[in-house]
PAZAPA-4460 file (N, C-alpha, C; in steps of 0.05 Angstrom, whole numbers, plus 32768, in hexadecimal, padded with zeros to 4 digits):
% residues 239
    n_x    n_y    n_z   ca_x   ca_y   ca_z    c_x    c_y    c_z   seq   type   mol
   8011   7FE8   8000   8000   8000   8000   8012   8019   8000     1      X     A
   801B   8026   7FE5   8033   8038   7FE4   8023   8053   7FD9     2      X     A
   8026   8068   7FE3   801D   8077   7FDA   8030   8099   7FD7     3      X     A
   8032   809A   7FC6   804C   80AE   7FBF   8045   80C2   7FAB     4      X     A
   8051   80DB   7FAA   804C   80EE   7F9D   805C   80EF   7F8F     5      X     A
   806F   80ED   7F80   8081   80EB   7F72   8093   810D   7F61     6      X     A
   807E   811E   7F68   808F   813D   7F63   8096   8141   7F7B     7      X     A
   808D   813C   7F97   808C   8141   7FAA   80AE   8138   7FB5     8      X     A
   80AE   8122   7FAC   80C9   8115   7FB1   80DB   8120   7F9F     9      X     A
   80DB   812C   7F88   80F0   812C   7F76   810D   8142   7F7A    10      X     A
   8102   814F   7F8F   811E   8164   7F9C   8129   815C   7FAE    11      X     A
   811F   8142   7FC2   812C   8130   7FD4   8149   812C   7FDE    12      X     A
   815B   8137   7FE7   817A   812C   7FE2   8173   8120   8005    13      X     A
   816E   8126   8018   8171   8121   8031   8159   810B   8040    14      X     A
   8159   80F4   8042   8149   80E6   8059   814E   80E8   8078    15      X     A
   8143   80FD   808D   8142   8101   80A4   8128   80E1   80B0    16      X     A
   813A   80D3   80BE   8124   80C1   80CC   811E   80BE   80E7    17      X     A
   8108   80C2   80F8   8103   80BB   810E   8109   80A5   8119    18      X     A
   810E   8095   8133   811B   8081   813A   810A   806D   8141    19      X     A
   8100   8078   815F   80F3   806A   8173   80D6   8065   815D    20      X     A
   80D4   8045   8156   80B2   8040   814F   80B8   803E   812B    21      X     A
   80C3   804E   8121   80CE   8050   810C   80DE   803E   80FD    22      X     A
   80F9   8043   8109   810C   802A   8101   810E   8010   8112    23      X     A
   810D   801A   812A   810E   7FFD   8136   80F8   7FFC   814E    24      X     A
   80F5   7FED   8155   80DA   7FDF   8168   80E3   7FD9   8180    25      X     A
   80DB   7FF9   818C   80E0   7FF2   81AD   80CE   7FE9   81BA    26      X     A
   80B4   7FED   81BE   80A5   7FD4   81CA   80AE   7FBA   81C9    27      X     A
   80B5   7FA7   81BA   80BD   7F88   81BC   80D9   7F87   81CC    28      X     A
   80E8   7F98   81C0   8102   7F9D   81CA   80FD   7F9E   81E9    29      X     A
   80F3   7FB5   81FA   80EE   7FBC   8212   80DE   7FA0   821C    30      X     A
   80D5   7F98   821A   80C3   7F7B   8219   80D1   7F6E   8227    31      X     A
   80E5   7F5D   820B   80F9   7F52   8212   8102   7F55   8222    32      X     A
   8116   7F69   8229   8128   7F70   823B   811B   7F6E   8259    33      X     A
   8101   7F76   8263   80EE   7F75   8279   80F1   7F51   8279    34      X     A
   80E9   7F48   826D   80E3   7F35   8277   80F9   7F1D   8276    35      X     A
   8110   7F21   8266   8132   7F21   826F   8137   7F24   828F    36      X     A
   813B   7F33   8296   8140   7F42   82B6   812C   7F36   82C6    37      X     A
   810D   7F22   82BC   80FF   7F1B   82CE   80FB   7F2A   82EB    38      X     A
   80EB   7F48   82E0   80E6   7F5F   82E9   80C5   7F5A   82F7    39      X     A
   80B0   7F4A   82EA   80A0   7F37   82FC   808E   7F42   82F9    40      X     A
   808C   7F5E   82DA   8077   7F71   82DA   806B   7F66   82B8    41      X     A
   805B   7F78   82B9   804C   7F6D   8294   8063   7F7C   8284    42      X     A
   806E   7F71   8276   8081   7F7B   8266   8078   7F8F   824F    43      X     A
   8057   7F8B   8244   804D   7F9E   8235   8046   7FB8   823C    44      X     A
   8039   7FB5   825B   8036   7FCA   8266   804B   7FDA   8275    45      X     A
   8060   7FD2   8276   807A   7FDA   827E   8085   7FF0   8264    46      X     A
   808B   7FE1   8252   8094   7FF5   8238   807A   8001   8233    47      X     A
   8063   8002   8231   8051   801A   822A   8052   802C   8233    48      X     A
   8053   802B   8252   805B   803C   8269   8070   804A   825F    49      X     A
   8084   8042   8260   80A0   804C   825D   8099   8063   8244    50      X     A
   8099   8055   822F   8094   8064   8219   807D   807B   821E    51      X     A
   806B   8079   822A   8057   808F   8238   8064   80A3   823F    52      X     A
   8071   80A5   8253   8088   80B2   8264   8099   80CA   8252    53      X     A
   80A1   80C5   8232   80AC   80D1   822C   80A4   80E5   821F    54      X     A
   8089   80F0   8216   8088   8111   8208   807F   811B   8225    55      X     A
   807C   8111   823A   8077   8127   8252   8093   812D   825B    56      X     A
   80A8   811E   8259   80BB   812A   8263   80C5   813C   8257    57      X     A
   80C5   8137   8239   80D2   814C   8220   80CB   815D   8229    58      X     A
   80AA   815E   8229   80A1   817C   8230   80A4   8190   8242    59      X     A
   80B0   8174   8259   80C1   8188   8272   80DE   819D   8269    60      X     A
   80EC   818C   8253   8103   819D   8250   80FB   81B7   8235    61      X     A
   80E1   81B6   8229   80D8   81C4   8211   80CD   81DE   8225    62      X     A
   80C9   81D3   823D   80BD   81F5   824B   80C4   81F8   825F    63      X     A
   80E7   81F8   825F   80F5   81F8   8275   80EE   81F0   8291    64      X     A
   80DC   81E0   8290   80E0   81CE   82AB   80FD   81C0   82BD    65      X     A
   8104   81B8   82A0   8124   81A9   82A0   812C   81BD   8292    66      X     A
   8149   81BB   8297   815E   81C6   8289   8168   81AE   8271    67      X     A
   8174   81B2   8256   817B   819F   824C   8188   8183   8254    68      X     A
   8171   8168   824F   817D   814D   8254   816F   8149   8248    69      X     A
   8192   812F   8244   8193   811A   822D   8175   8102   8231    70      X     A
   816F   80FB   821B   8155   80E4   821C   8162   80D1   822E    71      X     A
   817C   80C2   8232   8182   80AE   8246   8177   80C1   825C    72      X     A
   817F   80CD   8265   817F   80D9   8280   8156   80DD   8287    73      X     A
   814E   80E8   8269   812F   80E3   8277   8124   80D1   8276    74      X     A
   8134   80BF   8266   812A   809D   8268   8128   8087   8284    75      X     A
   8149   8099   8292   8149   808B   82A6   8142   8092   82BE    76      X     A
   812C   80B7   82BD   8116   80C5   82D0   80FF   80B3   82D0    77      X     A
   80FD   80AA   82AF   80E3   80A0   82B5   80E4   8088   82BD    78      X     A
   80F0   8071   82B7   8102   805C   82BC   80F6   805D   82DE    79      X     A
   80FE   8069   82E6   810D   8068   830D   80EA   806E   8317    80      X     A
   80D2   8080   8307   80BE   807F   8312   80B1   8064   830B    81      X     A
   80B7   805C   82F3   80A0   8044   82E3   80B1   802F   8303    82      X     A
   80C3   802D   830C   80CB   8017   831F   80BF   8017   8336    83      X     A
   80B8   8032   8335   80A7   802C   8353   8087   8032   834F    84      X     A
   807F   8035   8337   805F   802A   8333   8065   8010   8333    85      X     A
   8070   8001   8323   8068   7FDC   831F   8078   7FD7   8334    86      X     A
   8087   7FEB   834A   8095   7FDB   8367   80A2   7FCA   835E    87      X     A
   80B3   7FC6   834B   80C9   7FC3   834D   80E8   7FCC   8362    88      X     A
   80EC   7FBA   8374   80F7   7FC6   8389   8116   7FBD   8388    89      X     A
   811B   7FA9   837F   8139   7F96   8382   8147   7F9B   8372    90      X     A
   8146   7FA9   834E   8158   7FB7   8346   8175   7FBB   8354    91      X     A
   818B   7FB9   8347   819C   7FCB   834F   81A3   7FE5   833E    92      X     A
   81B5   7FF8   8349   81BD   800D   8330   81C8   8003   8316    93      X     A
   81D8   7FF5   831B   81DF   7FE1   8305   81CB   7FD7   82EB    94      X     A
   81BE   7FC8   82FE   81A1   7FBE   82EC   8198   7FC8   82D8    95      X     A
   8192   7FE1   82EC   8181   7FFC   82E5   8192   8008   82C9    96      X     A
   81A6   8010   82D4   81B7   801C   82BC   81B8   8006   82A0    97      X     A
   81B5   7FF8   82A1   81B0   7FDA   828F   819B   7FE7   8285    98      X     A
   818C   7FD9   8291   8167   7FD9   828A   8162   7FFA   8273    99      X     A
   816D   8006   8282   816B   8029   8277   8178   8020   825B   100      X     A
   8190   801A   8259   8198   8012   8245   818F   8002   822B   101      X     A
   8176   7FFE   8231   816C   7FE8   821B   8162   7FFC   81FF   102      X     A
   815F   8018   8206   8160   8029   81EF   8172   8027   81DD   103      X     A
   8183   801E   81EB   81A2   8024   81DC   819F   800A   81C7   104      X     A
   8191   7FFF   81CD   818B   7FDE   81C1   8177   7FD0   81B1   105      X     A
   816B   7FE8   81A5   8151   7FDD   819D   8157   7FD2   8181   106      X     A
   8145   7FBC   817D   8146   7FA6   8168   8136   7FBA   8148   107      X     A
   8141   7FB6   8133   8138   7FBF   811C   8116   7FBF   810C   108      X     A
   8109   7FC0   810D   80F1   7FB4   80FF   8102   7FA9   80DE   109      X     A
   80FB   7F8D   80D7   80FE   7F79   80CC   8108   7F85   80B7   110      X     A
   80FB   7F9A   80AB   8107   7FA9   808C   8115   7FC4   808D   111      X     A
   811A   7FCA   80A7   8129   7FE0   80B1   8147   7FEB   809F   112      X     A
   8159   7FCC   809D   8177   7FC8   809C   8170   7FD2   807C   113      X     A
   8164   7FC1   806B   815E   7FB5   8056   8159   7FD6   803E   114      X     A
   8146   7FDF   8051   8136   7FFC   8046   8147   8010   8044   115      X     A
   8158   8019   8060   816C   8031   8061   8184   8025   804E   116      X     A
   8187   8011   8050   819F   800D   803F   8198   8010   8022   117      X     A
   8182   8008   8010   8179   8016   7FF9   817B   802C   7FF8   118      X     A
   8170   8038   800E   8163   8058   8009   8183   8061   800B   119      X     A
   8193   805B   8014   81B5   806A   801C   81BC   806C   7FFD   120      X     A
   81B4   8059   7FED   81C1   8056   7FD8   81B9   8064   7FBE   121      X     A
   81A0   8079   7FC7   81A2   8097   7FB7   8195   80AC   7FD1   122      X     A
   8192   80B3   7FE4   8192   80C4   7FF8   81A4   80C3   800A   123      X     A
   81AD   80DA   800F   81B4   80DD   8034   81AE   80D9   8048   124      X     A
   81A7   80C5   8054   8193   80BC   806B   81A3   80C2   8083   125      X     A
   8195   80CB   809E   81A6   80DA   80B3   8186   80D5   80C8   126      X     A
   818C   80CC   80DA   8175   80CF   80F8   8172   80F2   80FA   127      X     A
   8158   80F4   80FB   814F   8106   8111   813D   810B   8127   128      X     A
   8144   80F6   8141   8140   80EE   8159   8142   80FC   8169   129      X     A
   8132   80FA   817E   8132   8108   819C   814A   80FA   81A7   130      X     A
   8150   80DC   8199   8168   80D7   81AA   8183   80E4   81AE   131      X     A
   818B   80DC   81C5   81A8   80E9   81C2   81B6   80DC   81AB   132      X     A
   81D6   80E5   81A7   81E2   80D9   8198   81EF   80C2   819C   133      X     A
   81FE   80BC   81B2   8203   80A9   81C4   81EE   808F   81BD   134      X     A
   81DD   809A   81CA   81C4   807E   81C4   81C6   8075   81AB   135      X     A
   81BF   808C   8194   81B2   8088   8176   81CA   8078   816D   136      X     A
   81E5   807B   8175   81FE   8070   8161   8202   804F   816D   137      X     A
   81FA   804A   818C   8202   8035   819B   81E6   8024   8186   138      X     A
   81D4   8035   8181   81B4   8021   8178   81BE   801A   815E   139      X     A
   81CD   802E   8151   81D0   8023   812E   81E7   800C   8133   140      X     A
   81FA   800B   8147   820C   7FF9   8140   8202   7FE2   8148   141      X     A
   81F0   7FE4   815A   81D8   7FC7   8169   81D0   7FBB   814D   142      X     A
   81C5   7FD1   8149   81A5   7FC0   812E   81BD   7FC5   8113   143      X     A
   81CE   7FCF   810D   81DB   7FCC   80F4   81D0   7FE5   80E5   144      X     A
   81C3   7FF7   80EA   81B2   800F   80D5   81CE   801E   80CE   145      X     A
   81CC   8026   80B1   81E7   802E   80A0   81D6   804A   809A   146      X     A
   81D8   8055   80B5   81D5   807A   80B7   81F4   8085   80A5   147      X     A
   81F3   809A   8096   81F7   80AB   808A   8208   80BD   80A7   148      X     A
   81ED   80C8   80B0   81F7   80DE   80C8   81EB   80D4   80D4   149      X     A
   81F0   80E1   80F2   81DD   80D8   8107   81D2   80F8   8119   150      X     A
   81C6   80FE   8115   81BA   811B   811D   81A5   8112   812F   151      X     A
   81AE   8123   8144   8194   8128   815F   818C   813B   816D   152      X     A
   8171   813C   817A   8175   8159   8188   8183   8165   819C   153      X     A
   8195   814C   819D   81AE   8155   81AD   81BB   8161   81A1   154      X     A
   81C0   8164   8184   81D2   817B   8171   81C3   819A   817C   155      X     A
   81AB   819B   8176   819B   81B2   8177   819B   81BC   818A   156      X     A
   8197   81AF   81A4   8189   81B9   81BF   8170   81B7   81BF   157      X     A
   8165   81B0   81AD   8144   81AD   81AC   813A   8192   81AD   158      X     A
   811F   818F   81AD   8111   8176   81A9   80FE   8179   8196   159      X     A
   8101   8166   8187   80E8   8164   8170   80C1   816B   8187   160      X     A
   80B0   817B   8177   80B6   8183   815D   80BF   819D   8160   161      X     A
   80D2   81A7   816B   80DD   81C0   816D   80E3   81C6   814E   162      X     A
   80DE   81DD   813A   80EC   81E0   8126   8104   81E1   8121   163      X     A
   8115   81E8   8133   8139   81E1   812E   813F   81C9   8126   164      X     A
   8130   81AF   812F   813A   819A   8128   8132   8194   810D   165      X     A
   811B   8195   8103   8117   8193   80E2   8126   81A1   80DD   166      X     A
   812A   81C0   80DE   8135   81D3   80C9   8151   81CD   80CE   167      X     A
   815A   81B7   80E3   8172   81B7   80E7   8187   81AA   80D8   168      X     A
   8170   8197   80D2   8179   8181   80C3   8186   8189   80A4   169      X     A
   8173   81A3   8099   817B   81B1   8082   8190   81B5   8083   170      X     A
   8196   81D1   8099   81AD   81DF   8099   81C0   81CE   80A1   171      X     A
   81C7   81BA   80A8   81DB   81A5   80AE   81E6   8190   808E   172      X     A
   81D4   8195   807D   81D2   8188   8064   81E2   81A1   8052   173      X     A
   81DB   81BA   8057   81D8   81D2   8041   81C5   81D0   802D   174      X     A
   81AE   81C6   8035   8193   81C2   8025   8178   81D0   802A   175      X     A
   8170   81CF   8016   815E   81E1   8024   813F   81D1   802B   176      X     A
   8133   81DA   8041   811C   81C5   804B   8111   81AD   8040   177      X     A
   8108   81BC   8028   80F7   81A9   800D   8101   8193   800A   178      X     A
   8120   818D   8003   8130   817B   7FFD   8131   816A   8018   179      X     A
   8128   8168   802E   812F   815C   8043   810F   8147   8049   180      X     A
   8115   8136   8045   80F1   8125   804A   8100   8119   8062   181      X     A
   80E7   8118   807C   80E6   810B   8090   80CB   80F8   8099   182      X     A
   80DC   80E6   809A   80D8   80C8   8093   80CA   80BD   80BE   183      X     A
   80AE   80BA   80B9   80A8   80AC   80DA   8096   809D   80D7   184      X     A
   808C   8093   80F1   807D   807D   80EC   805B   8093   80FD   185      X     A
   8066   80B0   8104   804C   80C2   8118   8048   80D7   8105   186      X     A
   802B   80D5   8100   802A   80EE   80F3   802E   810A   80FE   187      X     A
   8022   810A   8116   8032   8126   8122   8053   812B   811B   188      X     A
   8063   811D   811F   8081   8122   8115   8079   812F   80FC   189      X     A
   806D   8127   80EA   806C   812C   80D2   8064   8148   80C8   190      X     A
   8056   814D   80DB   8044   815F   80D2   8055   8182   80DA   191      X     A
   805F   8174   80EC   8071   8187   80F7   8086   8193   80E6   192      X     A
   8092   8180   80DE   80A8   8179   80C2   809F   8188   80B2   193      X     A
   8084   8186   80A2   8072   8193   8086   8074   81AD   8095   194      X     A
   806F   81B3   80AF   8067   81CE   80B8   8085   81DF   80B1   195      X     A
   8096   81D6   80B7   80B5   81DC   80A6   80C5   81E3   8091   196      X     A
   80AF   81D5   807B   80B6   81D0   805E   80BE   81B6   8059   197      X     A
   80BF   81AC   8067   80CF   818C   805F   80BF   8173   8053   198      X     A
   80C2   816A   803E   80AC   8145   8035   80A7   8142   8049   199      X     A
   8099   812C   804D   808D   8120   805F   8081   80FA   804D   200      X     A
   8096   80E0   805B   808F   80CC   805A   8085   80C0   8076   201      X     A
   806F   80B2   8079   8067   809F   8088   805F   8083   8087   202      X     A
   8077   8077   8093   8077   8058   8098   8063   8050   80AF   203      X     A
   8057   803D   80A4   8041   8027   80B3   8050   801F   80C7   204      X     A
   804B   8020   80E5   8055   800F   80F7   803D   8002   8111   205      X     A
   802B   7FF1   80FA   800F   7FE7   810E   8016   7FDE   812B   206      X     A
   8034   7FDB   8124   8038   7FBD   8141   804D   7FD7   8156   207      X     A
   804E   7FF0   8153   805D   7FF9   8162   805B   7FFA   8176   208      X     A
   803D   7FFD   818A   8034   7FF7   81A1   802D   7FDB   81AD   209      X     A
   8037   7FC8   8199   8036   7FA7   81A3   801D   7FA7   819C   210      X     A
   8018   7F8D   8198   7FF9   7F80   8187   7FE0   7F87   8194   211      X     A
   7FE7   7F8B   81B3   7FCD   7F98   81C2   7FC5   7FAE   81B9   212      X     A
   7FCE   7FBE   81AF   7FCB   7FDA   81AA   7FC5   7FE0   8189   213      X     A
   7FA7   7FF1   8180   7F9A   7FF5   816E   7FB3   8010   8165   214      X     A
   7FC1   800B   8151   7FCB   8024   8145   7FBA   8031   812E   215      X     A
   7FB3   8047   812A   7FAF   8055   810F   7FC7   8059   80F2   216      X     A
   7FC6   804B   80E5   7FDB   8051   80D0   7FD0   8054   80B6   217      X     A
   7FB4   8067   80BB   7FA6   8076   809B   7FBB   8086   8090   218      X     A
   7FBB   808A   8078   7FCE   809F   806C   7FC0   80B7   806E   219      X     A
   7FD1   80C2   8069   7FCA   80E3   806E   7FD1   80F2   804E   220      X     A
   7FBD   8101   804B   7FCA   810E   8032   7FD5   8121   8024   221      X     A
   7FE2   812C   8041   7FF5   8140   8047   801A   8135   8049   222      X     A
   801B   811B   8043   8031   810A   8043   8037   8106   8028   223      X     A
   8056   8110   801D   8068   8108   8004   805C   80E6   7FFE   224      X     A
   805A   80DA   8015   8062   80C0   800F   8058   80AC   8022   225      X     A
   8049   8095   8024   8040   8082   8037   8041   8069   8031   226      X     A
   8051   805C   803F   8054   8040   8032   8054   8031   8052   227      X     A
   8058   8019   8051   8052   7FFE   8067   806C   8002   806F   228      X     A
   8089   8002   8062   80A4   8005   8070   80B5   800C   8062   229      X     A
   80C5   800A   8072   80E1   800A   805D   80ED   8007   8045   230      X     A
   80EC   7FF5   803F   80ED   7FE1   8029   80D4   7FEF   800E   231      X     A
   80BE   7FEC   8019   80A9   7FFE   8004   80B4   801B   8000   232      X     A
   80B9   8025   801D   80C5   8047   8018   80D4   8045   8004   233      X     A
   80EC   802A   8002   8108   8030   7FEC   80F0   802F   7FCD   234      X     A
   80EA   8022   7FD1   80D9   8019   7FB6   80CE   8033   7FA2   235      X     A
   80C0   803A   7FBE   80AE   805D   7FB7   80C3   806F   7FB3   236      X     A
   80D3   806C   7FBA   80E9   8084   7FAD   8104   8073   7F9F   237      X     A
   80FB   805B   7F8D   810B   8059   7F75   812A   804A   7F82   238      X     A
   812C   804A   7F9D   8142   8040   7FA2   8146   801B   7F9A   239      X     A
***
C-alpha cells in the first residue's frame, strides 16, 4: 500500500529519520529485557509505561522546568519512578543502569537494515532523534543501521518538534528545507516537519505499541509519501 507523490520527492537530497517506533521496535525490545531481569511485573505494561513517561518529561525541559538533559538521564527519572509504581524494590544501581540501558539496544524492525541501506544508496540518510548521540550511535552499531550522520537534539539544544531540529537538519546539510524529507512512523512528527518546509514520508508501524494496542496508520494526504516500511519507502523513491 505505497502511496507517493512523485514531484514532491523530486528535490529530495536528504532522508532525516525518526528512531524510537520508526526504525527499530522498542516495545518487544523493552519486553524482553523486563522479563530477562525477571522483574515479576507485565512486561507490556512496563514498556508502555516507560514509553508514556517520555513527551511529559521533554516538555519539562521545552518550558524550562529542567535545564537541558540528555534522554538517558530522563529515561532513567522515569525509570526510578516506573520502579516504585510496579514496587520493584531489589534492583541494584547496577541493574538499574543496565535496565536504563536497553535504549541503547533496541532490535531493528525486520526491514529496517534492508530499506536504509537502499535508500543510502541515492540519499543522505542521517537520524533526527530526541535521542542523544551516545545512545543513537551505541543503537546503530547494536542493530547494524548504516546512518550517513547521526544528528540529535543534542546537536541543537532542542527537542523535536522544536523547529531548530527540522530546520536543523537543513542547515547542517547546506540545503534548503524542501530537499530534506522526514521520514516517521507519527504523524505529529510529520506535521511539524511540513510546518518547516520539509517532505514528509510515513511508515506503517501497527505493532509499535505491541499487539494489544489498536494503532491508527491511515495515510494522510498531507504526506510526500506512505508506505508499510522501509523496504516499500526504497521502492517509492526508486532506490
Amino acid at each position: 500500500m505505497e502511496h507517493v507523490n512523485p514531484q514532491g520527492a523530486a528535490h529530495v537530497k536528504v532522508l532525516a529519520f525518526d528512531v524510537f517506533g520508526t526504525v527499530v521496535d522498542w516495545h518487544k525490545s523493552i519486553m524482553r529485557e523486563v522479563q530477562s531481569m525477571k522483574l515479576d511485573v507485565d512486561g507490556d505494561q512496563f514498556a508502555l509505561a516507560w514509553r508514556a513517561g517520555y513527551m511529559p518529561a521533554i516538555r519539562k525541559v521545552m518550558y524550562g522546568e529542567l535545564d537541558w538533559t540528555l534522554i538517558d538521564d530522563l529515561h532513567r527519572m522515569i525509570l526510578d519512578a516506573l520502579l516504585e509504581t510496579f514496587q520493584v524494590t531489589h534492583l541494584k544501581e547496577e541493574e538499574k543502569r543496565k535496565l536504563n540501558g536497553v535504549w541503547h539496544r533496541l532490535d531493528p524492525w525486520a526491514d529496517s537494515v534492508e530499506g536504509l541501506t537502499r535508500l543510502k544508496s541515492r540519499y543522505t540518510i542521517c537520524t533526527m532523534s530526541n535521542g542523544n548521540i551516545g545512545l543513537l550511535a551505541n543503537m546503530a552499531k547494536n542493530a547494524r543501521l548504516p546512518w550517513d550522520c547521526i544528528l540529535s537534539a543534542e546537536i541543537f539544544r532542542k527537542y523535536k518538534p522544536d523547529p531548530a531540529t527540522y530546520l536543523g537538519v537543513a542547515k547542517v546539510f547546506g540545503v534548503e528545507p524542501g530537499e530534506v524529507m522526514m521520514v516517521a512512523a507519527h504523524q505529529d512528527d510529520l506535521a511539524h516537519a511540513r510546518a518547516c518546509g520539509l517532505k514528509t514520508a510515513y511508515v506503517e508501524r501497527p505493532l509499535e505499541y505491541g499487539p494489544s494496542q489498536q494503532k491508527d496508520v491511515s495515510p494522510h494526504p498531507d504526506n510526500t509519501v506512505h508506505s508499510r516500511n522501509l523496504v516499500e519507502l526504497a521502492a517509492a523513491l526508486n532506490c
